[in-house]
N, C-alpha and C positions, 0 to 999 in steps of 0.2 A: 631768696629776696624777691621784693615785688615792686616794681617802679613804675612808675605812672607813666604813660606814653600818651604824646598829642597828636592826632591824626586828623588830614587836614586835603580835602579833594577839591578838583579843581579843572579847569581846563589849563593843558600845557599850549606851547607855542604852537603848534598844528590845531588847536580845538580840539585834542583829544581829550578825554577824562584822565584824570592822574590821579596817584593819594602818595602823600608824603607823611612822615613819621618822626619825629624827634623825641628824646627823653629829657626832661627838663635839670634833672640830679647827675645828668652822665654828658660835659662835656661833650661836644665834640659826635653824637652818637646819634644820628642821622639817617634815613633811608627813603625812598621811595619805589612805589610798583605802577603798574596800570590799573591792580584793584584792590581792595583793602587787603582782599589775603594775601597778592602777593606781599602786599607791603607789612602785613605783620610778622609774613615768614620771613624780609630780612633785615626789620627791624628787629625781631628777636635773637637772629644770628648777630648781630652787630651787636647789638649785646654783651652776650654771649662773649663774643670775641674781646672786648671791651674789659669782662669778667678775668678773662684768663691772664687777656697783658697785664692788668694790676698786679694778678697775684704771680705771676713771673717776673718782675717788676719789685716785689716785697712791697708795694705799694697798699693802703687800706683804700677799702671800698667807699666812695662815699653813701650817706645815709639816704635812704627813700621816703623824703622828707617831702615831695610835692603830690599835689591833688586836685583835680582838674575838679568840674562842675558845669552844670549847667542855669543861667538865669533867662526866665522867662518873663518878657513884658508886653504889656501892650502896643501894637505897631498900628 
């Protein structure tokens, strides 16, 4: 499956740089790092893990029904 992930940088409370990661179709399913790789490697774990509790769980997947974009305008 393929889910769309929102990834979002920033400075945290010390002014350091941060990137945070959320999925929009997965609850609950959330992560941050200090750089975007870290933060894809554990937003993909969270995932992942996310993957397995349903299906231990007998619970269904939900669908990968969201899709992010980009719009450009004049500033």
């Amino acid at each position: 499956m393929t889910y769309t992930v929102i990834y979002e940088h920033g400075p945290n409370e010390d002014g350091n740089e941060t990137w945070s990661a959320y999925v929009p179709n997965l609850t609950g399913v959330v992560s941050g790092g200090e750089t975007r790789e870290e933060c894809e490697l554990m937003i993909r774990e969270a995932i992942e893990l996310y993957v397995e509790t349903m299906r231990d769980l007998g619970r269904p997947l939900p669908a990968a029904s969201s899709e992010a974009g980009v719009v450009e305008i004049a500033a």
